[in-house]
N, C-alpha and C positions, 0 to 999 in steps of 0.2 A: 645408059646413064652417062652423066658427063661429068668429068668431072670436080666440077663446082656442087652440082649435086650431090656426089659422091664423096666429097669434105665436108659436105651439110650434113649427111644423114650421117657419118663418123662421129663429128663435131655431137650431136643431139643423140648419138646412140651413147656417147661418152657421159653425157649429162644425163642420162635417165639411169645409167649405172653407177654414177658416183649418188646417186640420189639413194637409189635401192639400195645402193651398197652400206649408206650412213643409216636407212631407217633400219637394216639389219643388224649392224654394229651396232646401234640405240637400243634396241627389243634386247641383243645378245646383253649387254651390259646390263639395262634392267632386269636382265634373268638372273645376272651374276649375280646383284646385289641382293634379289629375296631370295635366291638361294645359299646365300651365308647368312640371311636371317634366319632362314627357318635351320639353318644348320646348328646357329648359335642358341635359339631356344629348345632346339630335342636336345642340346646338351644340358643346362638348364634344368629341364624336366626330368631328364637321364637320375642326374643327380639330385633334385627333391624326391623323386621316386627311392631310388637306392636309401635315402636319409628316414624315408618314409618305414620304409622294410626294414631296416638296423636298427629303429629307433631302441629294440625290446633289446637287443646285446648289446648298444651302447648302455641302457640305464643298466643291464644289468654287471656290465664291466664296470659301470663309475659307482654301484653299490657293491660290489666285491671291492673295490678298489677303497672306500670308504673303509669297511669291516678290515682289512688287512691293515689300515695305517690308525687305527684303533686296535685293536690287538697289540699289533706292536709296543704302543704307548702303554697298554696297560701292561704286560710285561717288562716293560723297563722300568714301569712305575712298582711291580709286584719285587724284581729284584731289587732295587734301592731300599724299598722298605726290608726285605731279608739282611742286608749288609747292614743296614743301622742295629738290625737285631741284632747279629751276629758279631758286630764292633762292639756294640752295647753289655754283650755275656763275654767278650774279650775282654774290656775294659774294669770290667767287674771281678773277674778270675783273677786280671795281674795286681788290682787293689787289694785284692783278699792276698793273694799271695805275697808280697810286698807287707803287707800290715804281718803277716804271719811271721814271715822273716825278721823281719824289727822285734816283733815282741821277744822272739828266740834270743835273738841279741842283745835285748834289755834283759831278759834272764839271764842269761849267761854273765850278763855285767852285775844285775845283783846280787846270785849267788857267788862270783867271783867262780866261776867256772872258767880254767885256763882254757886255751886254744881258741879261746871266742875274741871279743873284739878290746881294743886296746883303748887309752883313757881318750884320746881327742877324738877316736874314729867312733866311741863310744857316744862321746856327744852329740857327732855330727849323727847318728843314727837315731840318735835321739829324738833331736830335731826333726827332722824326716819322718820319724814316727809321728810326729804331734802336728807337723805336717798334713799326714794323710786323713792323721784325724778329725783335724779340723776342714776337710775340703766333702764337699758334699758327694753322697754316693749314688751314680747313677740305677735308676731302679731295676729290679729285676725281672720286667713283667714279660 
């Protein structure tokens, strides 16, 4: 061979391998890309699957989870209504006792019983009594 020939068949053996070489890179590239598709859909499916099988423990954590923030409510709602009761038999005790008191006082001022209350603190008791009388009395149900 000569070498003119021998730069020829270089020359054309360089060109039939940069050929091969791109339709390889092209095929390898096209593999890349459906192989992150299908990559990206078993993930995809991974997760409607898994969503599929949890469905029965999520409904039943978001109905636990219901019945617990109802419970609660009604319990706050059960002690509010106790405290109004229990304000309500407070409120009613210290009127009773309070009228109780007055009336002693106004005794003791009409029978002129000493060591009881004296003549302006006697009126002002007074008042206070007529006071409590006249203010309405919450019930005692």
């Amino acid at each position: 061979m000569t070498a003119q020939m021998r730069h020829e068949h270089d020359v054309l053996r360089r060109v039939m391998m940069r050929l091969v070489k791109s339709k390889m890179a092209a095929a390898f590239s096209t593999w890349r890309g459906i192989a992150a598709e299908l990559k990206q859909e078993e993930h995809k499916l991974h997760g409607a699957v898994t969503r599929l099988m949890n469905r029965h423990l999520s409904m039943a954590f978001e109905k636990w989870q219901a019945t617990a923030a109802q419970m609660q409510h009604e319990q706050m709602a059960m002690n509010r209504a106790m405290m109004r009761l229990v304000h309500s038999k407070l409120a009613v005790a210290m009127h009773d006792d309070m009228e109780g008191s007055l009336s002693s006082a106004l005794a003791q001022e009409k029978f002129g019983l000493h060591g009881g209350l004296g003549g302006s603190e006697a009126a002002l008791s007074a008042a206070s009594y007529a006071k409590c009388k006249a203010a309405p009395r919450a019930s005692s149900s």
